[in-house]
C-alpha positions, -999 to 999 in steps of 0.1 A, spaced: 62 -379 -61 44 -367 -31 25 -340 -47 10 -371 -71 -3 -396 -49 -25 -397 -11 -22 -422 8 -42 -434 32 -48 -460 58 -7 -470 50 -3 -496 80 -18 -517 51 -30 -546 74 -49 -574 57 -84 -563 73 -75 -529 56 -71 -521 22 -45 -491 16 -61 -466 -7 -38 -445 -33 -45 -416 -56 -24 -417 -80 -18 -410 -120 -27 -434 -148 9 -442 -158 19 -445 -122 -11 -469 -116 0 -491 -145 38 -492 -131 26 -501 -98 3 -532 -107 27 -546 -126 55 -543 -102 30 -557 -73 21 -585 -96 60 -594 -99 65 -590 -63 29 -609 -48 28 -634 -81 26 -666 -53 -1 -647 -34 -38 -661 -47 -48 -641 -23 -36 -605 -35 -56 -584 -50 -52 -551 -70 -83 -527 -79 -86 -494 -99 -115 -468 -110 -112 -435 -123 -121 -408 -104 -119 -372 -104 -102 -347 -83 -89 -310 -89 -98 -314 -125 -72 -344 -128 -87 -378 -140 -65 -399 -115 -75 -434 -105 -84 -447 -69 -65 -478 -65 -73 -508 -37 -47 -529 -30 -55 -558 -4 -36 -589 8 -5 -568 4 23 -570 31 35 -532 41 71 -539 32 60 -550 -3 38 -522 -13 63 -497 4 91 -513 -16 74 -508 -47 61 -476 -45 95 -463 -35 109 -481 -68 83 -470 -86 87 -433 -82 104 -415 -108 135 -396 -100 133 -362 -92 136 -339 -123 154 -308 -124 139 -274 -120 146 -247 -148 140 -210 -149 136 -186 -173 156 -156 -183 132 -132 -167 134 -156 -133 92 -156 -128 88 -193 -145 96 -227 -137 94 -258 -151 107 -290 -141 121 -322 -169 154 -340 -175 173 -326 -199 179 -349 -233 197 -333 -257 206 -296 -271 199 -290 -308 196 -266 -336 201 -236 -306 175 -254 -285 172 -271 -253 151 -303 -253 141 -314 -222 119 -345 -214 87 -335 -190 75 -351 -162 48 -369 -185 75 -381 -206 68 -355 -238 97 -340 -248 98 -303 -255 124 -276 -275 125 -246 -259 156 -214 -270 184 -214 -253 186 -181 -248 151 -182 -229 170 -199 -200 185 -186 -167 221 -176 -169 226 -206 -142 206 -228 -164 225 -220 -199 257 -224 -179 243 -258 -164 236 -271 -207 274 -259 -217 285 -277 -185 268 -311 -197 275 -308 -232 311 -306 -220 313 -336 -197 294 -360 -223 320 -344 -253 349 -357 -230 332 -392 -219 319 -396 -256 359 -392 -263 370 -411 -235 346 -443 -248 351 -436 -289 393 -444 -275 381 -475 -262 360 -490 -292 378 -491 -328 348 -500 -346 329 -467 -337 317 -446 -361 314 -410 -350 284 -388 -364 286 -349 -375 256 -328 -365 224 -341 -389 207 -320 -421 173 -321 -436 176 -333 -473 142 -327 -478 104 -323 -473 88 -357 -490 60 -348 -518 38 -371 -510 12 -358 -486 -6 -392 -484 24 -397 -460 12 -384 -428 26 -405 -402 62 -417 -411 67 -451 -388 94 -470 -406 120 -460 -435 146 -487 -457 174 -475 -477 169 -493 -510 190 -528 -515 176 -530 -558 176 -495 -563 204 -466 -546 188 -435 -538 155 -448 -531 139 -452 -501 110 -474 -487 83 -456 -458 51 -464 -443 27 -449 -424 14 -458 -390 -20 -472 -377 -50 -462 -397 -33 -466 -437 -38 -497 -454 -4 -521 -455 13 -502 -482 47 -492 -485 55 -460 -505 91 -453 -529 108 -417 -527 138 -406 -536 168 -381 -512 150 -349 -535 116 -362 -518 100 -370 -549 71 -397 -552 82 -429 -571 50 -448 -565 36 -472 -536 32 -507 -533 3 -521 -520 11 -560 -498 -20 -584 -515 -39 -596 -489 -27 -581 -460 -49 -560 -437 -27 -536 -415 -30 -533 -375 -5 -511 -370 28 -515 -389 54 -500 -373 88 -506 -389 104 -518 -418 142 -530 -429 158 -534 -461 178 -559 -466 202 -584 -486 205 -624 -481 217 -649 -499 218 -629 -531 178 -613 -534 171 -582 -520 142 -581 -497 117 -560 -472 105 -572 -439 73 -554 -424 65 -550 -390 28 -551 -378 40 -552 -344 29 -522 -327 6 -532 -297 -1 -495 -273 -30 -518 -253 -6 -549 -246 -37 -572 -256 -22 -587 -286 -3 -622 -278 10 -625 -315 28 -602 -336 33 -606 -374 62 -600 -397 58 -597 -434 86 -604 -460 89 -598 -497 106 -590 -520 119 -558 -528 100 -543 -556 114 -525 -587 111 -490 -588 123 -470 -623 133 -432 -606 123 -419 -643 84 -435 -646 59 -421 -635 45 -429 -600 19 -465 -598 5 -484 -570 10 -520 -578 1 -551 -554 27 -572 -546 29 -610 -531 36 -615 -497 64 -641 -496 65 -653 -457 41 -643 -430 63 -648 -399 37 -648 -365 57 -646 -332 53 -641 -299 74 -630 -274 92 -655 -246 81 -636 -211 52 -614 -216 29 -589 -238 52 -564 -252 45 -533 -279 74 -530 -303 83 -500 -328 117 -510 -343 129 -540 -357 161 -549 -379 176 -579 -394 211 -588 -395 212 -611 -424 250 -623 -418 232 -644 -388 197 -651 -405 181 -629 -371 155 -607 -368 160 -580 -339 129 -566 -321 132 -537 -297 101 -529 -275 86 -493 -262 82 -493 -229 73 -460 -202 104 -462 -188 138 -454 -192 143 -493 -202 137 -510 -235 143 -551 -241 158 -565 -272 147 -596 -283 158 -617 -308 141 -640 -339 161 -668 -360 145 -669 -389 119 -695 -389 112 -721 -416 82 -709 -444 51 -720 -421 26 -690 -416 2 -719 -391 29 -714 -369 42 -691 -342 79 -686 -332 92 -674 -302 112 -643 -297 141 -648 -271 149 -619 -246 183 -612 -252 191 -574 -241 181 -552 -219 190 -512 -228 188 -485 -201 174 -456 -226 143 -439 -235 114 -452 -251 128 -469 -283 112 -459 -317 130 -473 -346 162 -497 -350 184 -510 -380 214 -532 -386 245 -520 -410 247 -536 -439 274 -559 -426 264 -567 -398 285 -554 -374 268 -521 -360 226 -516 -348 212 -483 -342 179 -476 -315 164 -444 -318 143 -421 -298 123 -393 -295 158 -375 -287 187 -391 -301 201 -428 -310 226 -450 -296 244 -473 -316 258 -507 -304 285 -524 -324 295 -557 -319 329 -575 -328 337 -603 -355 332 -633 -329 305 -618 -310 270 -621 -305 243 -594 -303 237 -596 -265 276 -591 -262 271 -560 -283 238 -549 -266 252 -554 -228 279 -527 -230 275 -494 -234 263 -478 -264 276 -443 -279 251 -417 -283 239 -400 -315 227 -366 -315 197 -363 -341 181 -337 -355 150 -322 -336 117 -341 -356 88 -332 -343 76 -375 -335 109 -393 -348 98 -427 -351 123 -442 -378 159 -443 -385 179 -468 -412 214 -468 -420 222 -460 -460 242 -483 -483 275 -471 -470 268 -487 -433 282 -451 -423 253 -428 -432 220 -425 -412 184 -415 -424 152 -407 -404 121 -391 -409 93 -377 -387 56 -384 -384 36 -354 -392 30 -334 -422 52 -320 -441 72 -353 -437 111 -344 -435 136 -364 -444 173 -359 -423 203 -373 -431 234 -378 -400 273 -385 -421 298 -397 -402 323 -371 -389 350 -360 -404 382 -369 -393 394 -345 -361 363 -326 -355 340 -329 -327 307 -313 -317 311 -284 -296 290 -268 -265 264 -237 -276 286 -204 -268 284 -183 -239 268 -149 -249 
């Protein structure tokens, strides 16, 4: 965007070093995309220091070394596209984002910093209400036109909040599992800065106790799955969450799923840690914030959070009992959606969901396929509730049900059924 960056001295010659102003985010894309484009060059070299301009904290970057066509190249496919420009009713206020999704009578629209925001409908332009009803329209028909096309698709009605969990220890909501042992219960944890503990609550939002992982210090959990294989019922979680990219291994805890009596009275118990699984992944330094396992296969899936509209999806065969050693996660997927923030695999097997801070998109794979089959076409999109920082979603027992909460107190819990036969979500109304 021209309005976000200077340059100067662009002939970029080797005696002199191009100087860009630019933002943080678009400082970080643009190293890494000169690093992958100069990685032969010794010689190249990339520089940055904050400074200050027009009350922005923006960084001053010196590039050297850098042939013109390559630093042009990837600015230009660095950019962002251009975002569109919305209006309000009364015609004095703009604001520019892409829109995501319209829910619950509101417009959410994803800002140029990548926050995503809810605003009325009603407080739109008349061009600009039209322009949602027109959109809604042409996905309803290509959501159609792709359901047609894929038998084993599942579509979801419009989502409902069950509850508001009781608990208020529960601050920061990162990862839910539908109970395997015990139906109608359901396993949470909170992000960085709890202790690795994983809390019990049932669909009315009532406390049933926490368990507390013996000897495990939490970095920042960020996921956990619920799952069944050959015949014990287990829970796998995630301390996989890496925001600086400085961490080169990530670490995977499994037990076993705990017993939890709905009619006691609430405990905190310690329970053993049965596998520390350390892992790294194949290509580079990645931060992940959903992870599933299909246990028909015996692999762990890990989906990573990246700026952009592009997540990977790697994959994990479940490693033999050795926490000394570190497996390697194998790039299998790579999804053209928003930052991903929670995944989970069906109970058979056969579907995985990735959500966002919009909606989800669910992948489903046939009986003689593999997951990067499933992953490489194109997913349908679930529309999901409005949560204030959706960071978890998990499929109940059923395989047809979905359930997510939201970090930040009070903690909801939502619940997505699958459609009824016949209906289909319609466009907001024109007034």
């Amino acid at each position: 965007r021209a309005d976000r960056m200077d340059v100067r001295n662009s002939s970029c010659c080797p005696a002199t070093p191009a100087i860009l102003r630019i933002s943080p985010t678009a400082w970080y894309d643009l190293c890494c995309k000169i690093d992958g484009a100069t990685r032969q060059d010794n010689e190249t070299s990339v520089q940055g220091s904050e400074v200050s301009g027009g009350g922005e904290l923006k960084y001053c970057v010196i590039i050297k070394h850098v042939p013109f066509a390559t630093l042009l190249t990837c600015l230009l496919g660095g950019l962002p596209a251009e975002a569109r420009t919305w209006t309000d009713a009364s015609g004095q206020y703009q604001l520019e984002g892409d829109f995501v999704d319209f829910n619950d009578g509101k417009v959410v629209l994803s800002g140029p910093d990548g926050q995503t925001m809810a605003i009325p409908l009603g407080e739109f332009s008349e061009a600009d209400q039209q322009y949602v009803r027109d959109e809604l329209t042409r996905r309803r028909n290509e959501l159609k036109a792709e359901v047609s096309d894929k038998p084993g698709t599942i579509l979801y009605g419009p989502g409902r909040e069950l509850c508001k969990l009781a608990h208020e220890a529960i601050g920061e909501s990162s990862g839910l599992a539908c109970s395997r042992r015990t139906p109608g219960v359901f396993w949470t944890h909170n992000d960085s800065g709890d202790d690795a503990r994983l809390y019990a609550f049932d669909a009315k939002g009532r406390h049933l106790g926490a368990r507390l992982l013996s000897g495990i210090q939490a970095f920042d959990f960020e996921d956990v799955a619920s799952f069944t294989m050959e015949g014990k019922h287990y829970l796998l979680a995630g301390d996989v969450g890496n925001n600086g990219l400085a961490a080169t291994v990530m670490i995977l805890y499994l037990i076993e799923e705990p017993d939890i009596d709905p009619r006691a009275e609430p405990q905190e118990k310690e329970v053993p840690v049965a596998e520390v699984i350390n892992y790294a992944y194949e290509d580079d330094h990645r931060n992940c914030e959903g992870l599933a396992v299909d246990p028909t296969g015996k692999t762990i899936l890990l989906v990573t959070k990246e700026k952009q509209a592009t997540c990977y999806v790697y994959a994990l065969a479940w490693p033999e009992n050795n926490p000394k050693k570190v497996s390697t996660a194998r790039k299998i997927a790579t999804l053209k959606i928003p930052p991903a923030t929670a995944m989970d695999v069906s109970p058979d097997g056969r579907r995985a969901v990735v959500a966002t801070y919009g909606n989800a998109y669910e992948y489903t794979r046939g009986a003689d396929e593999d997951w990067a089959e499933a992953f490489s076409r194109r997913p349908c999109e679930i529309v999901l509730p409005d949560r204030l920082q959706g960071e978890s979603i998990c499929y109940g027992l059923d395989g047809k049900t979905l359930y997510l909460t939201s970090e930040k107190l009070p903690t909801p819990l939502w619940e997505v059924r699958e459609r009824p036969a016949g209906s289909s979500p319609e466009p907001p109304p024109a007034e």
